[in-house]
Backbone as a ProteinNet text record, in pm:
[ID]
protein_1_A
[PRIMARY]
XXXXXXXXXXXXXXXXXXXXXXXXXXXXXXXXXXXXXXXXXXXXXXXXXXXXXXXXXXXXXXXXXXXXXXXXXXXXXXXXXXXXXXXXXXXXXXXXXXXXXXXXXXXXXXXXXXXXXXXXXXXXXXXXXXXXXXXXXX
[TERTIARY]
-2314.7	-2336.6	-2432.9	-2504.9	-2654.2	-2553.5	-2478	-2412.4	-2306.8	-2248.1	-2188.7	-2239.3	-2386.8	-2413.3	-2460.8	-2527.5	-2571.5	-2451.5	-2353.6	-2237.7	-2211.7	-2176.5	-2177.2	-2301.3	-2461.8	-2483.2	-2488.4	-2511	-2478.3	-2376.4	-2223.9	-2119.3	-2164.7	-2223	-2245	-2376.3	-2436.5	-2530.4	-2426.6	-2296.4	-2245.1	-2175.7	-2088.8	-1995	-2027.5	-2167.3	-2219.3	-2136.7	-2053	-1990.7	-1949.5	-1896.2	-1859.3	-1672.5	-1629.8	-1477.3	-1474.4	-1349.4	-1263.5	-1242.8	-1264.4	-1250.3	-1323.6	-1479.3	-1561.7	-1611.3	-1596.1	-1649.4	-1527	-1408.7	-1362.6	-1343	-1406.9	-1390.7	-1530.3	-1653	-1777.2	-1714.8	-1674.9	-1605.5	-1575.4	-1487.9	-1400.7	-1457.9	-1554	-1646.1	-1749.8	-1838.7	-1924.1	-1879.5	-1720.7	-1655.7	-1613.1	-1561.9	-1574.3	-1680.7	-1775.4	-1927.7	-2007.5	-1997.9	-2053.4	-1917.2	-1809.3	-1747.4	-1767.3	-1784.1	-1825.4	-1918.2	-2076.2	-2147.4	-2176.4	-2068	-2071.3	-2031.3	-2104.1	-2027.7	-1929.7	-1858.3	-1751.6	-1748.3	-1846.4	-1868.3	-1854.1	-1806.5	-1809.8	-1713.6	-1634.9	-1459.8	-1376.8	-1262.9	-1173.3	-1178	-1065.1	-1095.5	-1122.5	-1033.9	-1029.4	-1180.2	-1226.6	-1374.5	-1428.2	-1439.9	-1542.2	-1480.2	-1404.2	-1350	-1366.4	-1346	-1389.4	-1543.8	-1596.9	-1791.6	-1814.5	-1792.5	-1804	-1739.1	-1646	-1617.9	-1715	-1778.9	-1822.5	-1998.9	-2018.5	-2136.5	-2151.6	-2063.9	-2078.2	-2042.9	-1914.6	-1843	-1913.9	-1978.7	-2039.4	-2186.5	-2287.1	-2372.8	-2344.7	-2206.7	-2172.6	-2163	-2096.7	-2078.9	-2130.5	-2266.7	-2375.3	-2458.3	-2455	-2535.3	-2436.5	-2303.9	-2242.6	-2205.4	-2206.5	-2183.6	-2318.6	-2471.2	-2566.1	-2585.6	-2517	-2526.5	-2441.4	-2271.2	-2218.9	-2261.6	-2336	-2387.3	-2485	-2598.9	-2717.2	-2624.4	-2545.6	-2465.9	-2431.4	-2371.1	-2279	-2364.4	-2484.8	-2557.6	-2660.3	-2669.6	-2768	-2605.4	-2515.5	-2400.4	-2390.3	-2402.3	-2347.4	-2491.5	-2592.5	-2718	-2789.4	-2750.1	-2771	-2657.2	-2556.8	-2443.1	-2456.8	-2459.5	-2425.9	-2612	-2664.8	-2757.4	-2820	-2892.9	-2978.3	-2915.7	-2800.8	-2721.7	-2821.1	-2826.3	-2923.1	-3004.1	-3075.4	-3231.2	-3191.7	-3077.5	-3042.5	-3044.6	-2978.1	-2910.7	-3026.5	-3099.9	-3249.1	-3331.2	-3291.2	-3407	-3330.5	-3161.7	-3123.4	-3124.7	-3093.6	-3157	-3270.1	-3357.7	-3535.7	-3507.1	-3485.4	-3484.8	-3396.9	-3302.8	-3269	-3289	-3343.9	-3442.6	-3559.2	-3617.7	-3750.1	-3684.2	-3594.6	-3550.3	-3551.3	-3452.9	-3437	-3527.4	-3645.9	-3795.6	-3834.1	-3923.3	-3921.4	-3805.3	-3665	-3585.3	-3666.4	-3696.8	-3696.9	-3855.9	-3945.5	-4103.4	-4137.4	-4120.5	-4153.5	-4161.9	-4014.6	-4019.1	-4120.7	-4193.4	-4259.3	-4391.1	-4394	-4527	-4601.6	-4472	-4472.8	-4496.3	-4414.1	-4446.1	-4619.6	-4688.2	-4808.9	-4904.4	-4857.5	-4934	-4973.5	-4850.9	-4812.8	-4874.9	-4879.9	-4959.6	-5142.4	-5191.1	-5323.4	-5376.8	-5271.5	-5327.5	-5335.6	-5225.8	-5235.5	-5357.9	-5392.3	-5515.6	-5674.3	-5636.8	-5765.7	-5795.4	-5691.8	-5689.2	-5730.3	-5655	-5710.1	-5842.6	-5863	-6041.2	-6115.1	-6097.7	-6144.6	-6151.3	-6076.9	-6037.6	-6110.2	-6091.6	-6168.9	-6338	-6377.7	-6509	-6587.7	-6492.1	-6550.7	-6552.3	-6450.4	-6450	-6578.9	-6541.4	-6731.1	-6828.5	-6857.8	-6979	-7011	-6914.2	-6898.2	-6923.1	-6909.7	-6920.9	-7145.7	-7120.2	-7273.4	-7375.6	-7361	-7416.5	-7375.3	-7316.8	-7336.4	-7407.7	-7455.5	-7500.3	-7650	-7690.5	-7815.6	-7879.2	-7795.8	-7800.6	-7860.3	-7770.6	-7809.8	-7933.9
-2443.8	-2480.7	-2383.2	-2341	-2240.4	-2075.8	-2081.8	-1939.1	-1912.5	-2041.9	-2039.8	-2064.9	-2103.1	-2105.9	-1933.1	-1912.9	-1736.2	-1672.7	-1703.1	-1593.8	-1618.8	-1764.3	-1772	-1717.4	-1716.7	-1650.8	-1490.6	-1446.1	-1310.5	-1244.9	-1354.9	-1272.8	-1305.6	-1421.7	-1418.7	-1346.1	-1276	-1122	-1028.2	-1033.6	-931.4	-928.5	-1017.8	-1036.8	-1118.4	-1123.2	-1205	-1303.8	-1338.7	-1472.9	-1568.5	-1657.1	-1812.9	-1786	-1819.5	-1856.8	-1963.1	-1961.2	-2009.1	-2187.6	-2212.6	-2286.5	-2422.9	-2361.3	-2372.2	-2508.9	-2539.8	-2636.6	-2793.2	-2750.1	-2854.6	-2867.7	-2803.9	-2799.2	-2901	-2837.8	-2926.6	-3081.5	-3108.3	-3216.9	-3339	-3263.9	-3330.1	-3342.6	-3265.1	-3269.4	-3333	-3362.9	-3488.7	-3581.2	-3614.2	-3743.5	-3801	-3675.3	-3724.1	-3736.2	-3703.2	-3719.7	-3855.7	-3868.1	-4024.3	-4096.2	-4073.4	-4221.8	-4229.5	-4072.1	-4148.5	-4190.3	-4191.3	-4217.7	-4403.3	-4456.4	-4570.6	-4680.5	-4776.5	-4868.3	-4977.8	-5017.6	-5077.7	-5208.5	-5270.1	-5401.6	-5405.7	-5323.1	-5313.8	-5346.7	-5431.7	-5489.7	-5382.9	-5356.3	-5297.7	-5194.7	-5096.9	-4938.8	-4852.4	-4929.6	-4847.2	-4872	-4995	-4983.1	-4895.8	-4852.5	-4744.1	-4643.1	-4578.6	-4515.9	-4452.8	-4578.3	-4542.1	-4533.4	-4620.2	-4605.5	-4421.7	-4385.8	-4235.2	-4171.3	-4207.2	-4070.5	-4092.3	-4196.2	-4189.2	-4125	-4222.4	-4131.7	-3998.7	-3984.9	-3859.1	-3708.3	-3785.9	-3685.1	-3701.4	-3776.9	-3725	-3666.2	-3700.8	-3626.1	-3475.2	-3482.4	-3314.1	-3171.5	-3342.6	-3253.1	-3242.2	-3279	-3242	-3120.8	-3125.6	-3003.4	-2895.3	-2886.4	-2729.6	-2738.5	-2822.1	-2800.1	-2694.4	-2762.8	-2668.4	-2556.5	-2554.5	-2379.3	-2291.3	-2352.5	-2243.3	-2186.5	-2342.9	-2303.4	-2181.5	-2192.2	-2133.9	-1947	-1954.8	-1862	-1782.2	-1876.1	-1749.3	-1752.2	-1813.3	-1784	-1601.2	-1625.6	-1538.1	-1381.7	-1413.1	-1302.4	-1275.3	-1351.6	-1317.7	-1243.6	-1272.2	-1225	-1081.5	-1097.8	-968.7	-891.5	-930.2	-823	-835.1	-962.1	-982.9	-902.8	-854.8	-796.9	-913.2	-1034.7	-1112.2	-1228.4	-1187	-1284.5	-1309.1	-1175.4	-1189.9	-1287.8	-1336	-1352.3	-1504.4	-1524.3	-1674.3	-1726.1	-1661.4	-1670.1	-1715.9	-1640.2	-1661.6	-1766.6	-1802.4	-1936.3	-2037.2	-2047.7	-2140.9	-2181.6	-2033.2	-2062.8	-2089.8	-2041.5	-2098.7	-2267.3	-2323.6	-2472.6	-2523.7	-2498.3	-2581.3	-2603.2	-2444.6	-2488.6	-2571.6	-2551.5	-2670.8	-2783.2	-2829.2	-2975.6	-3042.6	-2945.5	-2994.7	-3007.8	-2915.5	-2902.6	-3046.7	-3051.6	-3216.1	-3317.2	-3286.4	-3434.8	-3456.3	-3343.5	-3389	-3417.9	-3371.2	-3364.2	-3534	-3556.1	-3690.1	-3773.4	-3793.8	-3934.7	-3949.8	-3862.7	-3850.5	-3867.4	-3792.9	-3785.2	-3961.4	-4026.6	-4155.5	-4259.9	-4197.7	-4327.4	-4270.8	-4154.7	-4193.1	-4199.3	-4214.3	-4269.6	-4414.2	-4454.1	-4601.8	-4657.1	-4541.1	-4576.6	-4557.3	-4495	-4490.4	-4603.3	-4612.6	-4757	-4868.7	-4880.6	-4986.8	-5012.3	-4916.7	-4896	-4931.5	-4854.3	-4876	-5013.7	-5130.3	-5248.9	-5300.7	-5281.6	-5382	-5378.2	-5221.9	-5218.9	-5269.1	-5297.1	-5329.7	-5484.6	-5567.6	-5696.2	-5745.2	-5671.2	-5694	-5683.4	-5545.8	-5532.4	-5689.6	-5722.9	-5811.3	-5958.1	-6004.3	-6091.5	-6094.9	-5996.9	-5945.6	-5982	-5912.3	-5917.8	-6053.2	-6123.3	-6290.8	-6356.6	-6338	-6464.9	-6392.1	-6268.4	-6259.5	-6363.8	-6302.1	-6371	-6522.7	-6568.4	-6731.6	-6820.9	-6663.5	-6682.6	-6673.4	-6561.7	-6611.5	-6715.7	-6790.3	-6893	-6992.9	-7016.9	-7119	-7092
1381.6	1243.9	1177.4	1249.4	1198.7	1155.7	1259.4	1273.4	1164.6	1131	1008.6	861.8	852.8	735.6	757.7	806.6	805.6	761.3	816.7	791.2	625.2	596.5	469.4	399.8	422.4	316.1	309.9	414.9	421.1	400.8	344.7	274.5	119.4	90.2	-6.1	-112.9	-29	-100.2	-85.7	-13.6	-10.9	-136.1	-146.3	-261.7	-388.7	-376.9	-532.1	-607.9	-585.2	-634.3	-525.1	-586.3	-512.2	-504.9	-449.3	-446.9	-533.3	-597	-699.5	-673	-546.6	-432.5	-420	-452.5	-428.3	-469.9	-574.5	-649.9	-577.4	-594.7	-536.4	-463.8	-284.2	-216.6	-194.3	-229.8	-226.9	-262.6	-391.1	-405.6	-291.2	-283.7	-128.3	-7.4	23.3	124.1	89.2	-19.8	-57.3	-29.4	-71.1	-84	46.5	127.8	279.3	377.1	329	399.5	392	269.1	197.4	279.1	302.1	302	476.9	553.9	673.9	708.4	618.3	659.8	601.9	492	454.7	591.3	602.2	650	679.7	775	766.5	687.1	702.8	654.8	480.7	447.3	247.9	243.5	320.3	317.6	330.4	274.7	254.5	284.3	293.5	330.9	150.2	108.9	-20.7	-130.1	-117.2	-174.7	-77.9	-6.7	91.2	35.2	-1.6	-18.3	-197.3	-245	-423.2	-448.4	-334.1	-351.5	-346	-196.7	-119.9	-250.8	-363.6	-423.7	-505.1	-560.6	-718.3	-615.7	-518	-451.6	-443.6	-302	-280.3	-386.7	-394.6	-487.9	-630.6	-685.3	-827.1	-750	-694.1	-630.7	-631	-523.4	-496.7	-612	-722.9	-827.7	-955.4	-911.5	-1050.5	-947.4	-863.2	-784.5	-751.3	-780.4	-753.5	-926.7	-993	-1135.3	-1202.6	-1146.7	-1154.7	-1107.9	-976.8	-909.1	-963.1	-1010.6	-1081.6	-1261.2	-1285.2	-1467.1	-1427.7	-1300.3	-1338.6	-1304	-1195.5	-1164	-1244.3	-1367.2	-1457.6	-1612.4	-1599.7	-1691.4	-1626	-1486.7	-1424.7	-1436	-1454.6	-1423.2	-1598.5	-1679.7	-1831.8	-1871.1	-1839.8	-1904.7	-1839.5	-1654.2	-1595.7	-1521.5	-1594.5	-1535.2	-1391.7	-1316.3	-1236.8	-1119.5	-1164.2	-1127.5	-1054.3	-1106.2	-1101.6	-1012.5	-919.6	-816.7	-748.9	-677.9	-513.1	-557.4	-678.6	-679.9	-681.2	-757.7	-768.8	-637.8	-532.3	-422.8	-342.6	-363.6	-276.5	-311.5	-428.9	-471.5	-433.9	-467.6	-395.2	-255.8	-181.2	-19.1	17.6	-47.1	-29.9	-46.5	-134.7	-209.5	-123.8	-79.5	16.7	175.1	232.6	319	316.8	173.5	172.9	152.6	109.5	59	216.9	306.5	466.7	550.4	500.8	595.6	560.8	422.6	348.4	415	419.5	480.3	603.8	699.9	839	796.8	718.3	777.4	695.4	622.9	506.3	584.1	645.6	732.5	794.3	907.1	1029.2	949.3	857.5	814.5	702.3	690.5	672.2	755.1	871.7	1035.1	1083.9	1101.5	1112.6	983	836.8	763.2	742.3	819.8	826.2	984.9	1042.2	1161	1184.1	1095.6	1018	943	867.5	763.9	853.4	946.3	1020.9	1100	1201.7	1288.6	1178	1081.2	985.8	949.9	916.1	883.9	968.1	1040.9	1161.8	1225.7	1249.6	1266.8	1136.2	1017.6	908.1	931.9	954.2	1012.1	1125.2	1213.4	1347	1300.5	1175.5	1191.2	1082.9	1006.4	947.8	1025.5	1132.7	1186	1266.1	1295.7	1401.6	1340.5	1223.8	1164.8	1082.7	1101.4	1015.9	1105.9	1206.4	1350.6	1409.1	1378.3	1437.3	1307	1175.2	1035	1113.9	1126.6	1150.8	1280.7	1379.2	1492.3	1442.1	1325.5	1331.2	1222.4	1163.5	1071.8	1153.5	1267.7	1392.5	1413.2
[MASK]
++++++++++++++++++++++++++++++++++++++++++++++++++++++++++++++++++++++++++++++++++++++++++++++++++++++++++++++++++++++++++++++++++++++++++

């Protein structure tokens, strides 16, 4: 999977445009991605099926609708000059988007594992210190 996105982008500095293809190909592949990752229990095959397009497939296609606008705005204004650079911010941004998918979570389970420990020593320190205050009342 690694070896084929490389290849794709390294043809694509080569040949500065997208295939013709492209857009409804993303399409169809949003739409089949979302519907396998939906589950069975939504009844029917065909509601799983109309959810995954309006999901996936409108998702897919406000984000290659934006890569080809910013595309042929960056090709009408720099004669095609100013590809590479697009190319690179989009590959930057979507390596960080994937760094962020995988790092957020993790970095949520021990924030959530901090707060927890802190409470509870917060809990424990006041139970403590409420039971000594009533020891020297006695």
């Amino acid at each position: 999977m690694a070896m084929s996105a490389l290849i794709f982008t390294i043809c694509l500095y080569i040949v500065f445009h997208e295939s013709p293809i492209a857009t409804p190909a993303a399409l169809v592949a949003g739409t089949f991605l979302s519907g396998a990752m939906l589950p069975e229990l939504m009844g029917d095959g065909s509601f799983k099926w109309i959810a995954a397009a309006i999901i996936g497939g409108g998702t897919t296609g406000v984000v290659q609708g934006g890569s080809v606008i910013i595309r042929g705005a960056s090709t009408s204004t720099t004669s095609g000059a100013g590809n590479p650079v697009v190319l690179t911010v989009e590959l930057v941004g979507s390596i960080l988007v994937t760094i962020l998918a995988i790092l957020i979570p993790v970095l949520a389970a021990v924030l959530v594992c901090f707060l927890f420990y802190f409470f509870v020593r917060r809990i424990f320190r006041y139970f403590k210190n409420r039971s000594l205050r009533g020891a020297e009342v006695l």
